[in-house]
C-alpha positions in Angstrom: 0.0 0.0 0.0 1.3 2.9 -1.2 1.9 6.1 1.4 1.0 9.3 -0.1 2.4 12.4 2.3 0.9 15.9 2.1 4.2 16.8 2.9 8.1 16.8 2.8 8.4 16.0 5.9 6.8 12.3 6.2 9.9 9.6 5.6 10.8 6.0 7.5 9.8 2.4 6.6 6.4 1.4 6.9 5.8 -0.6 10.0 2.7 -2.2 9.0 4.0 -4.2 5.7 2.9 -8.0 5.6 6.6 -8.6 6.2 6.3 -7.5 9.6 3.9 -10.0 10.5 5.4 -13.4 10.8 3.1 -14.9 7.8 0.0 -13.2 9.1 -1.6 -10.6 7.4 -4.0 -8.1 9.1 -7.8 -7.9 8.4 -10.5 -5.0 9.6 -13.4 -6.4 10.2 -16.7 -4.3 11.5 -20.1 -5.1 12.2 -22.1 -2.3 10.9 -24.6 -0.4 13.3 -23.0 -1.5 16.0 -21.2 1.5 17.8 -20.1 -0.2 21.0 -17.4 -1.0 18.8 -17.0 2.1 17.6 -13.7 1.3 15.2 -13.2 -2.4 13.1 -11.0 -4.3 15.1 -7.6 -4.9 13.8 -6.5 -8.8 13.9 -3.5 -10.7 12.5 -4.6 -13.8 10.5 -3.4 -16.4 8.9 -4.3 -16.1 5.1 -5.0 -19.8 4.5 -7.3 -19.4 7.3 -11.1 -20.9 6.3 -13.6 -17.7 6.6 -15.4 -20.8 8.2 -13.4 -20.2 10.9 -13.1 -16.9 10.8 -16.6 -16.3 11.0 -18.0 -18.8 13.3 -15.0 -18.8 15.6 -12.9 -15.2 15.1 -15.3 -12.6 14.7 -18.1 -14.9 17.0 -15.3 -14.2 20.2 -14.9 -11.0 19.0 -18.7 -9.5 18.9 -19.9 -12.5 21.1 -20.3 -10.1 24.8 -22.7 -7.6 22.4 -26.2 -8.4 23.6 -27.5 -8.8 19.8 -24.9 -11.5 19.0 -27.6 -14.2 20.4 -29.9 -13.1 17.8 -27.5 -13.0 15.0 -28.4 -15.6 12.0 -25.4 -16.4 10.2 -27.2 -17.3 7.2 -28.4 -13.8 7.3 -25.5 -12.3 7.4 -24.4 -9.8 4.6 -20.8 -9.6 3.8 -18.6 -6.7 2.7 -15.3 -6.7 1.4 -15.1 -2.7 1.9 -18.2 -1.2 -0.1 -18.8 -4.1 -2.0 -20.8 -6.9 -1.1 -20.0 -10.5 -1.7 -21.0 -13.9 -1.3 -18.0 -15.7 1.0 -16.8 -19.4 0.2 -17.0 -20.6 3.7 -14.5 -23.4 2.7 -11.7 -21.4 0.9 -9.1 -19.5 2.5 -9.3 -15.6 3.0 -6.9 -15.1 0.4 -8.8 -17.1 -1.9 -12.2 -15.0 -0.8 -10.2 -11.7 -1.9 -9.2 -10.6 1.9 -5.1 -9.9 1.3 -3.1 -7.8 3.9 -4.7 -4.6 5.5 -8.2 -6.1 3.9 -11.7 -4.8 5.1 -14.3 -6.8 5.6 -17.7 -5.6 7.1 -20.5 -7.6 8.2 -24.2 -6.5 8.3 -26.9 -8.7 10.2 -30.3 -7.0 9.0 -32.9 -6.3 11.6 -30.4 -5.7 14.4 -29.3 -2.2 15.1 -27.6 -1.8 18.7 -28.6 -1.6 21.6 -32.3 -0.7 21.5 -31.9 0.6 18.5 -29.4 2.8 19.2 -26.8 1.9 16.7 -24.4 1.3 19.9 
């Protein structure tokens, strides 16, 4: 990923480059209209991870103490890689679903919006 500076005065290696991370890469992921988290958590993965795993494991520990996870239908989750939606292979790897190093991927469960309502 390329750096663009708005000035002279920006210079030094980039600390976040996938050779910094062991083999991992690192993957946003946010659940949309849900505030308590109010920033996509940053985790290292491994890129032959299974979004299987990912999803029913990873981001299920991550969201799991928010009191809409119980109601959350994983079937009726809609998947973002950034702005554009997509339909995840469960059994391929991240890599092979498009999520490379510094990737984005948003999640959207319909019908749940926070904590009554509130978008936190």
């Amino acid at each position: 990923m390329a750096v663009v500076a708005l000035n002279e005065g920006y210079s030094g290696p980039m600390r976040d480059s996938v050779e910094n991370f062991h083999g991992n890469h690192l993957l946003y992921v946010g659940w949309e209209d849900h505030l308590m988290f109010c920033a996509p958590h940053c985790i290292a993965v491994a890129p032959g991870m299974r979004f299987a795993t990912l999803a029913q494991e990873v981001i299920a520990a991550m969201y799991g103490m928010h009191p809409d996870w119980h109601a959350v239908r994983p079937e009726s989750i809609e998947w973002f890689r950034s702005r554009e939606r997509f339909t995840p292979d469960f059994n391929a790897s991240l890599v092979e679903n498009g999520l490379g190093h510094k990737a984005l991927l948003r999640l959207r469960t319909p019908g749940l919006t926070g904590i009554g309502g509130s978008h936190s």
